[in-house]
DOLO-373806 format. One record per residue (C-alpha): x negated, y, z negated; residue in one letter; residue number from 1. Coordinates in Angstrom, 1 decimal. Each point is the difference from the previous one (the first is absolute). Example, Ala and Ser with C-alpha at 12.3 -4.5 7.8 and 13.67 -1.06 7.14 Angstrom:
2
      X      Y      Z r   k
  -12.3   -4.5   -7.8 a   1
   -1.4    3.4    0.7 s   2
// end
This chain:
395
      X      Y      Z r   k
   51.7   84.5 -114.2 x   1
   -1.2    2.5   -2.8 x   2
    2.8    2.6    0.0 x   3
   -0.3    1.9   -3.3 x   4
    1.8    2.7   -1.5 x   5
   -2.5    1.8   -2.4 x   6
    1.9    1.4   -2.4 x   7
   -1.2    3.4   -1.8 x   8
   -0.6   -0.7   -4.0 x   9
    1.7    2.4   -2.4 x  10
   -0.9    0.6   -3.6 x  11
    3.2   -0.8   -1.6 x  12
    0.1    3.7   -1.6 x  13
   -1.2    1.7    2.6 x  14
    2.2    0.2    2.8 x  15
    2.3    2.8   -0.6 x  16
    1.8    1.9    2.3 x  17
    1.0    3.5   -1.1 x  18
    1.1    3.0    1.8 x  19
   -2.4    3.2    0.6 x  20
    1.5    2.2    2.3 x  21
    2.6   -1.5    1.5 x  22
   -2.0   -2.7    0.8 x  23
   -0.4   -3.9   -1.5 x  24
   -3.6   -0.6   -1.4 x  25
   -1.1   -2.9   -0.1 x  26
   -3.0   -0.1   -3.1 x  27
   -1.4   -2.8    0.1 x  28
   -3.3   -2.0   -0.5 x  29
    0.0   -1.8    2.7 x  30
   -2.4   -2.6    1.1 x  31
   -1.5    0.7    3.0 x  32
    1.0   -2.5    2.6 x  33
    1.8    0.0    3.1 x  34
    3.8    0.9    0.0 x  35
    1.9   -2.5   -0.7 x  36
    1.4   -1.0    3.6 x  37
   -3.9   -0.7    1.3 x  38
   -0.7   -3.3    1.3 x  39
   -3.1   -1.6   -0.5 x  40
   -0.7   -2.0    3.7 x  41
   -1.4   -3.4    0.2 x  42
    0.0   -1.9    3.5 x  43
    0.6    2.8    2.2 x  44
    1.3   -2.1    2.7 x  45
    2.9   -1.5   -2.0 x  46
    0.8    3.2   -2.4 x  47
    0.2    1.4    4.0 x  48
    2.1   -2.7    1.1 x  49
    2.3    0.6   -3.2 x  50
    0.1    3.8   -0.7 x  51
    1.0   -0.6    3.9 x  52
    3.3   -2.1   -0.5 x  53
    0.9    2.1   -3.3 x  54
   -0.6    3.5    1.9 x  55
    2.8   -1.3    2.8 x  56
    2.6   -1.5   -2.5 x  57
   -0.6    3.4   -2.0 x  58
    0.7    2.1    3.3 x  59
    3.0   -2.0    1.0 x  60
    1.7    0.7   -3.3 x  61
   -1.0    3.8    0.9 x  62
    1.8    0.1    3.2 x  63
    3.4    0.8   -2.0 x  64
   -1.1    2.5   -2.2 x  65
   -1.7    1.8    2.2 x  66
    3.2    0.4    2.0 x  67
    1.6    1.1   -3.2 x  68
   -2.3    2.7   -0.4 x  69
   -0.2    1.5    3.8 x  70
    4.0   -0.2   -0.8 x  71
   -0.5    2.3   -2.9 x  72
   -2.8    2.5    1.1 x  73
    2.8    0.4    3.3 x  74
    2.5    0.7   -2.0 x  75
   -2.3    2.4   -2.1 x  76
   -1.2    2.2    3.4 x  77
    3.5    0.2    1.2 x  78
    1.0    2.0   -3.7 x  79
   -2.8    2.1    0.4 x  80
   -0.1    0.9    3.2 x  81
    0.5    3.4   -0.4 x  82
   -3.4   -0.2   -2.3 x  83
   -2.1   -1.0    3.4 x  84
    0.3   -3.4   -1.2 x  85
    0.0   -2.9    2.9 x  86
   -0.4   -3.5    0.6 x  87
   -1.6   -1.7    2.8 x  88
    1.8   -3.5   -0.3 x  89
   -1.9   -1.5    3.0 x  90
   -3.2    1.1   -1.0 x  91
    0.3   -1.6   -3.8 x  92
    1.2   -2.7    1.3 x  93
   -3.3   -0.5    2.0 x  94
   -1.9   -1.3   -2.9 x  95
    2.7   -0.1   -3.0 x  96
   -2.1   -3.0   -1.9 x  97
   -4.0   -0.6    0.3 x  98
   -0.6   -2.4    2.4 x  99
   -1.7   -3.3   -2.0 x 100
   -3.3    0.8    1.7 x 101
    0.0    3.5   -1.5 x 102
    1.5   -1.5   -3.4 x 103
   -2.3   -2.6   -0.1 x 104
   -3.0    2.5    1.0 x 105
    1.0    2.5   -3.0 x 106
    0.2   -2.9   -2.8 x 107
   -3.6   -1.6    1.3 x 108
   -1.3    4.0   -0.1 x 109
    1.7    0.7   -3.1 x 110
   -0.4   -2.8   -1.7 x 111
    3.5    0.2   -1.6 x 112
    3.4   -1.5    0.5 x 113
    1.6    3.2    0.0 x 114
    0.5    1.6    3.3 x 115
    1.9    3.4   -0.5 x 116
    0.9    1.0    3.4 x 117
    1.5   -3.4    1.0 x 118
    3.2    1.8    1.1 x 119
   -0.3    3.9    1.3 x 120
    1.7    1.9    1.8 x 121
    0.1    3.7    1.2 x 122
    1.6    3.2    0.0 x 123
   -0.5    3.2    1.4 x 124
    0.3    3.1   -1.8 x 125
   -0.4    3.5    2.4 x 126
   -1.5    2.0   -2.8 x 127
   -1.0   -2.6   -2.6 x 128
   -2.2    2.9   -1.7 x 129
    3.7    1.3   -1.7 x 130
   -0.4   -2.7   -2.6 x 131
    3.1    1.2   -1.6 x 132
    1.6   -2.7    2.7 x 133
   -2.1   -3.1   -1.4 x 134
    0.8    1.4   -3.7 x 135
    3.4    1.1    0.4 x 136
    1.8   -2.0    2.8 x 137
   -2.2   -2.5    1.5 x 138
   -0.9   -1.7   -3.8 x 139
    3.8    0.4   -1.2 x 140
    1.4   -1.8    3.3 x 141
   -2.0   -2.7   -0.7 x 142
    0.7   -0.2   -3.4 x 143
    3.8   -0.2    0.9 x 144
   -0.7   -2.7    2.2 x 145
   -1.7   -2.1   -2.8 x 146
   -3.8    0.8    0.8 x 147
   -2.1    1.6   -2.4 x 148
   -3.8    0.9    0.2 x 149
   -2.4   -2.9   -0.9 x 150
   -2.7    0.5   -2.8 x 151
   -3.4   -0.1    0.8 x 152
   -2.8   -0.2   -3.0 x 153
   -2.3    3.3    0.6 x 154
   -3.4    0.4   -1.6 x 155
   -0.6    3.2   -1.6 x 156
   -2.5    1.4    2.2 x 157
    1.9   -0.3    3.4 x 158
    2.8    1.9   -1.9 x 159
   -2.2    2.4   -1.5 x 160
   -1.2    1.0    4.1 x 161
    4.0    0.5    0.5 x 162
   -0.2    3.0   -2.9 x 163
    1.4   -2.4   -2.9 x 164
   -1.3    2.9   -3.4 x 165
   -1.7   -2.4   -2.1 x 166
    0.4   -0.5   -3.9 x 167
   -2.7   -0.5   -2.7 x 168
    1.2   -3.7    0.2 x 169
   -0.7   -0.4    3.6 x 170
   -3.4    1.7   -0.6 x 171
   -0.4   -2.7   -2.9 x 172
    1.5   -2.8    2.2 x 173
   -0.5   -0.1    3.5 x 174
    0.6   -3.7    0.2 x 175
    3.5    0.9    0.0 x 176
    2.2   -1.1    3.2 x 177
    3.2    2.0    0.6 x 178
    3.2   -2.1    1.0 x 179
    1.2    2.9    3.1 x 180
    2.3   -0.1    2.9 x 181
   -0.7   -1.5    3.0 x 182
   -0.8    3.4    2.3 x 183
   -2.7    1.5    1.9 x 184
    0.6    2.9    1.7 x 185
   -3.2    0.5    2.9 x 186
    1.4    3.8    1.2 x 187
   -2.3    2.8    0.3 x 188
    0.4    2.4   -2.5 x 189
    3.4   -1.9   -2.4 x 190
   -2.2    0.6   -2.6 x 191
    1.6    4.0    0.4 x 192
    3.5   -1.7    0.3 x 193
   -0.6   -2.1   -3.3 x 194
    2.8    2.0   -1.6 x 195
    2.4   -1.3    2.0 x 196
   -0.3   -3.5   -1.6 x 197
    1.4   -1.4   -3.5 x 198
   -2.2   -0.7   -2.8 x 199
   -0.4   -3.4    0.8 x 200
   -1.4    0.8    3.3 x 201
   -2.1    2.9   -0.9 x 202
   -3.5   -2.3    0.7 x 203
    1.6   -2.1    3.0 x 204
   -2.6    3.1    2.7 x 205
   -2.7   -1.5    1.4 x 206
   -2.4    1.0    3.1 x 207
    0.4   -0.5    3.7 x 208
   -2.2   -2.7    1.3 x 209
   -3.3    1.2    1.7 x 210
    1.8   -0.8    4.0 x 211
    2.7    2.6   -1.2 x 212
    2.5   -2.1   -0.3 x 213
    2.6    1.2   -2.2 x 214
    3.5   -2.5   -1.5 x 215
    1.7   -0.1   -2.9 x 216
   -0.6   -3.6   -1.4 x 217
    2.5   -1.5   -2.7 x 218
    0.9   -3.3   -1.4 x 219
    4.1   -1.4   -1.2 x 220
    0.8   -2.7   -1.7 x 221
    3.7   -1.3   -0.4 x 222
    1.1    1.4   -3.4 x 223
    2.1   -3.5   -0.5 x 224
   -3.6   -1.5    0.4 x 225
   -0.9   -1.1   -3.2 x 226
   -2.9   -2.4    1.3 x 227
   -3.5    0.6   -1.7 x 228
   -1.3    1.1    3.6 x 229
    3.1    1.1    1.8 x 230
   -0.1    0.3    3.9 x 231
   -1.8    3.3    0.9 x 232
    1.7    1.9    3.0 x 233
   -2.3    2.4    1.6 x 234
    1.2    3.6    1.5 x 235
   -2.1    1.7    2.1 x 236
    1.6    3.4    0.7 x 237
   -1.7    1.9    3.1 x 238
    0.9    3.3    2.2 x 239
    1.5   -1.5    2.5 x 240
   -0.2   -2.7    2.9 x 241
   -3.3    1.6    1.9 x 242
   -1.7   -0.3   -3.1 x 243
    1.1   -3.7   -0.3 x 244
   -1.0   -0.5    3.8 x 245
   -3.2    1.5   -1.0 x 246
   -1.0   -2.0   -3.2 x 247
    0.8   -3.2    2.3 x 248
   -2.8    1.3    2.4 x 249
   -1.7    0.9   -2.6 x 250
   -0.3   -3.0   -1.8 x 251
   -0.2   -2.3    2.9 x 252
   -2.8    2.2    1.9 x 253
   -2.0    1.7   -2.9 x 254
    0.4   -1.1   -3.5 x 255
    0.3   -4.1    0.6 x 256
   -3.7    0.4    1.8 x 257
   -1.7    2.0   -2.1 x 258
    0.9   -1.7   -3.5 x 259
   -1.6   -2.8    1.3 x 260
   -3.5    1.6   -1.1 x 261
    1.4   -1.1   -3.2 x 262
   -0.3   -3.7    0.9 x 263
   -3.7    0.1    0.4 x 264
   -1.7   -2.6   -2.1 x 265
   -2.7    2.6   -0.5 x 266
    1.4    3.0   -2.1 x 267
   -2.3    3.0    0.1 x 268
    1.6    2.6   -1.9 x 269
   -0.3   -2.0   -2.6 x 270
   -3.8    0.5   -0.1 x 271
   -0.6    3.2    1.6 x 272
   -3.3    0.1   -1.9 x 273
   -1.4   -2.0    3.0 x 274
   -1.0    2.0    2.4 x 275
    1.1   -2.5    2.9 x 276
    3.4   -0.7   -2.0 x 277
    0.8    4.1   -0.6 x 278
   -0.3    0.4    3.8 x 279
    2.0   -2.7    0.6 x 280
    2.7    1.3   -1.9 x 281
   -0.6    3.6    1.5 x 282
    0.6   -1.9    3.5 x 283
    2.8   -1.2   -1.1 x 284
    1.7    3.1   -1.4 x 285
   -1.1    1.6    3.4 x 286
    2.2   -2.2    2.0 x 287
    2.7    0.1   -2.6 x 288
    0.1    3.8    0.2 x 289
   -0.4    0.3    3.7 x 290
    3.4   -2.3    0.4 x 291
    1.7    1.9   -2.7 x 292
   -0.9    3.6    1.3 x 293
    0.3   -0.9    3.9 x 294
    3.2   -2.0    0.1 x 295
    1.6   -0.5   -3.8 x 296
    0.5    3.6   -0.8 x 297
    1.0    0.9    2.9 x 298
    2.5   -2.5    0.9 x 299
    1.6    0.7   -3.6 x 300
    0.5    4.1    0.4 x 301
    1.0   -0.3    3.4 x 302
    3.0   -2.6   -0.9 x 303
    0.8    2.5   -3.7 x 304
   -0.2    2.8    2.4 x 305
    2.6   -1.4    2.1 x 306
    2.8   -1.7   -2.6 x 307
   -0.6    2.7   -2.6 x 308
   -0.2    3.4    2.1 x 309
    1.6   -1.0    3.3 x 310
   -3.9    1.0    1.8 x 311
   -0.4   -2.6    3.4 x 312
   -3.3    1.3    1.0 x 313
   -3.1   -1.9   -1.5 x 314
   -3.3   -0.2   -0.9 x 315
   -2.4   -1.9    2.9 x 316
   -1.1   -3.4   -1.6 x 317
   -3.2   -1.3    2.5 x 318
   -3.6   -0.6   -0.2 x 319
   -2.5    1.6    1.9 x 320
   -3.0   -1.4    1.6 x 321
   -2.2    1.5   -3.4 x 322
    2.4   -1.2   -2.0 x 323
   -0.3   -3.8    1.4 x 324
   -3.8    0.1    0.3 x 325
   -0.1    1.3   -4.1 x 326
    2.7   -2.9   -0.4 x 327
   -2.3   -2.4    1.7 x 328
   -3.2    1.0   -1.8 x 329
    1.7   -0.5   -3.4 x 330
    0.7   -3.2    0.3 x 331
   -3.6   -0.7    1.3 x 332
   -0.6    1.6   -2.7 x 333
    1.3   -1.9   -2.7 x 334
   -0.7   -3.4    2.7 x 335
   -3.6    0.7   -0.8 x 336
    0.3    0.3   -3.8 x 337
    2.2   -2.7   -0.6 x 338
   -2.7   -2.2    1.7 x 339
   -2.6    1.7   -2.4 x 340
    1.8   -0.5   -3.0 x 341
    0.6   -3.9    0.8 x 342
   -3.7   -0.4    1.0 x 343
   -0.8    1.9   -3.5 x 344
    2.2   -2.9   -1.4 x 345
   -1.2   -3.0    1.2 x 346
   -3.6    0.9   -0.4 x 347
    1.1    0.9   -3.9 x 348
    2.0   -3.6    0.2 x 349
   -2.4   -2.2    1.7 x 350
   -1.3   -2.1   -3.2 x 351
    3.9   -1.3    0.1 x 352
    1.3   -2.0    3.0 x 353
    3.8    0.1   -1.3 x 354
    0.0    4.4   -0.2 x 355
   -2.1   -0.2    3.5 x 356
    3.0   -2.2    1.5 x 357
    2.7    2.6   -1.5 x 358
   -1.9    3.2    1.5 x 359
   -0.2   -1.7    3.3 x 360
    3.5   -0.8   -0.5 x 361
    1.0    3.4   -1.5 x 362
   -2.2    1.9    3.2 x 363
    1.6   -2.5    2.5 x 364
    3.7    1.4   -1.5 x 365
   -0.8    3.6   -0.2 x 366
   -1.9    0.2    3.6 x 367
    3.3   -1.9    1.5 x 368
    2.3    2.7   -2.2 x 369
   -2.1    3.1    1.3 x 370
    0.6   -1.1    3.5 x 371
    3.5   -0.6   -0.3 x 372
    0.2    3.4   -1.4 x 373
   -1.7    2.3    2.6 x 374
    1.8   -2.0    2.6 x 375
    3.7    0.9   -1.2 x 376
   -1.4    3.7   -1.5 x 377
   -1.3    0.2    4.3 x 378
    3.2   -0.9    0.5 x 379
    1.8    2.7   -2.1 x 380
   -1.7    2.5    1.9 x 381
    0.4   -1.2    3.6 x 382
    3.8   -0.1   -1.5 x 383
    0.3    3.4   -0.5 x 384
   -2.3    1.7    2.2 x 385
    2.3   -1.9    2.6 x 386
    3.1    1.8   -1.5 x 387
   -1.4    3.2    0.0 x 388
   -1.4   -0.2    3.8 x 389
    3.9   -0.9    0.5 x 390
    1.4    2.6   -1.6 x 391
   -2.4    2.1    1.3 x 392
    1.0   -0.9    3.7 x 393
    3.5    0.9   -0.9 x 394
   -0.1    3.3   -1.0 x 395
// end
């Protein structure tokens, strides 16, 4: 088995941490390399085998802190109640831990050891765009409790996007990673609300995804932790329990399917200066944005609307006949050029038996992958077109 840590290389004088803003920078002259929890894979079937047995004595040992911390984020709801805060017991406890498959599946996609998410839990907040309750209850209960925000290293650019004012130095040195708390707040428009926060949290506003989801994501460590890499306990803090029920669907029906386009061998955004590639990718976008805008969006406002300003009535999530014949014809679509851009490959690779076994190989995978994909994407729209002709009959 060749399980390596690679461990980053520091010039003895160069790795200072100093603060700038309230915030730890870390100036350093760092090697590039992988972080230093990456694993270099030999055998895949035995690192498989072990990373399997390691992932379930890990979990195991999860089990009772996990319990620890639904314990504390109940006790936390029931003291601020009266802020809109709640806790849905049951539903945390649904998936308290990763399962080892989805463990297992992060490290091999990673690459690293470090799986940041490996407990999580969730609480709902009725107006979570008041961020004076994260700053000035929410953060302090924890705090009480013994859980502090983790630190996450920052480069300076992503901060820069959140409105950090940068110095002459940062102008000079743009290497520079920032040492910040572990927060990322996805809400439309916090960015007005950034008052609201301390200091420390001033860059901590980032941007809803493109489906319109909106959380509040955040990271504690135990403050007694004194481990190098201490346990990472993920909060995810939402409007309420329609908009959990509806980032289950979500997940399950929209956004598992379609970031499997990211598992094709072929990658062609990455060359959109091919003709057959650039449509490809446009194909691909097409589909993305058709799933986002038809059901995603949709099936996010409608569950905000409801747990944040008490509003049943919704808006109609189906597909029409046009829109299933434009869904169909994209993926024909993008069919057709993934077929030219392998038969562009092989001809380009036919002097070499070895690459002409791989792009068979690769074609076999993504053909298989593109099937699997319109047939569950099919699915998702028979799913909710049947909903809505249900609802439909009932009114």
């Amino acid at each position: 088995m060749n399980i390596l840590p690679i461990m980053p290389r520091f010039q003895n004088d160069s790795d200072n941490r100093v603060p700038l803003n309230n915030h730890t920078v870390i100036q350093s002259k760092m090697v590039p390399s992988l972080a230093c929890d990456t694993v270099s894979f030999g055998n895949a079937n035995r690192i498989s085998d072990f990373m399997s047995r390691s992932v379930e004595e890990k979990l195991s040992r999860l089990d009772r802190i996990s319990t620890t911390y639904l314990d504390v984020l109940e006790s936390v709801a029931n003291r601020l109640k009266d802020d809109g805060v709640s806790f849905d017991r049951a539903y945390c406890e649904l998936h308290p831990i990763k399962s080892a498959e989805s463990y297992l599946s992060k490290i091999v996609r990673s690459g690293s050891m470090k799986v940041s998410d490996a407990v999580r839990a969730t609480l709902y907040i009725k107006n979570p765009y008041d961020l004076s309750i994260i700053n000035d209850k929410l953060l302090p209960e924890m705090h009480k409790r013994g859980y502090v925000l983790a630190k996450v290293d920052t480069k300076l650019e992503s901060l820069q996007k959140r409105g950090f004012p940068l110095t002459m130095e940062d102008k000079i040195n743009t290497a520079k990673v920032f040492r910040v708390p572990d927060l990322d707040i996805r809400l439309e428009n916090a960015a007005e609300k950034r008052h609201l926060l301390s200091n420390d949290l001033q860059y901590s506003i980032g941007q809803p995804p493109k489906s319109g989801y909106e959380d509040i994501q955040m990271r504690f460590v135990r403050e007694f932790d004194k481990k190098r890499n201490p346990l990472e306990h993920e909060l995810i803090i939402l409007f309420g329990p329609n908009y959990a029920k509806a980032k289950l669907i979500e997940s399950e029906k929209v956004y598992k399917n379609i970031r499997e386009f990211d598992e094709l061998k072929i990658r062609p955004e990455e060359s959109p200066e091919e003709p057959d590639k650039l449509k490809a990718a446009i194909y691909i976008d097409l589909l993305k944005q058709m799933f986002r805008g038809k059901i995603s969006e949709k099936l996010f406002l409608n569950a905000k609307n409801k747990d944040l300003y008490d509003i049943p009535k919704e808006i109609p999530i189906n597909f029409s006949e046009t829109d299933i014949k434009m869904f169909e014809n994209y993926f024909a679509g993008l069919n057709k050029k993934l077929t030219d851009i392998y038969k562009n490959e092989k001809a380009a690779a036919k002097a070499s038996a070895t690459a002409t076994k791989q792009i068979n190989s690769d074609s076999r995978h993504d053909k298989t992958l593109l099937n699997k994909i319109h047939e569950n994407l099919r699915g998702t729209i028979e799913y909710f077109n049947h909903l809505h002709d249900l609802k439909k009959s009932a009114d």
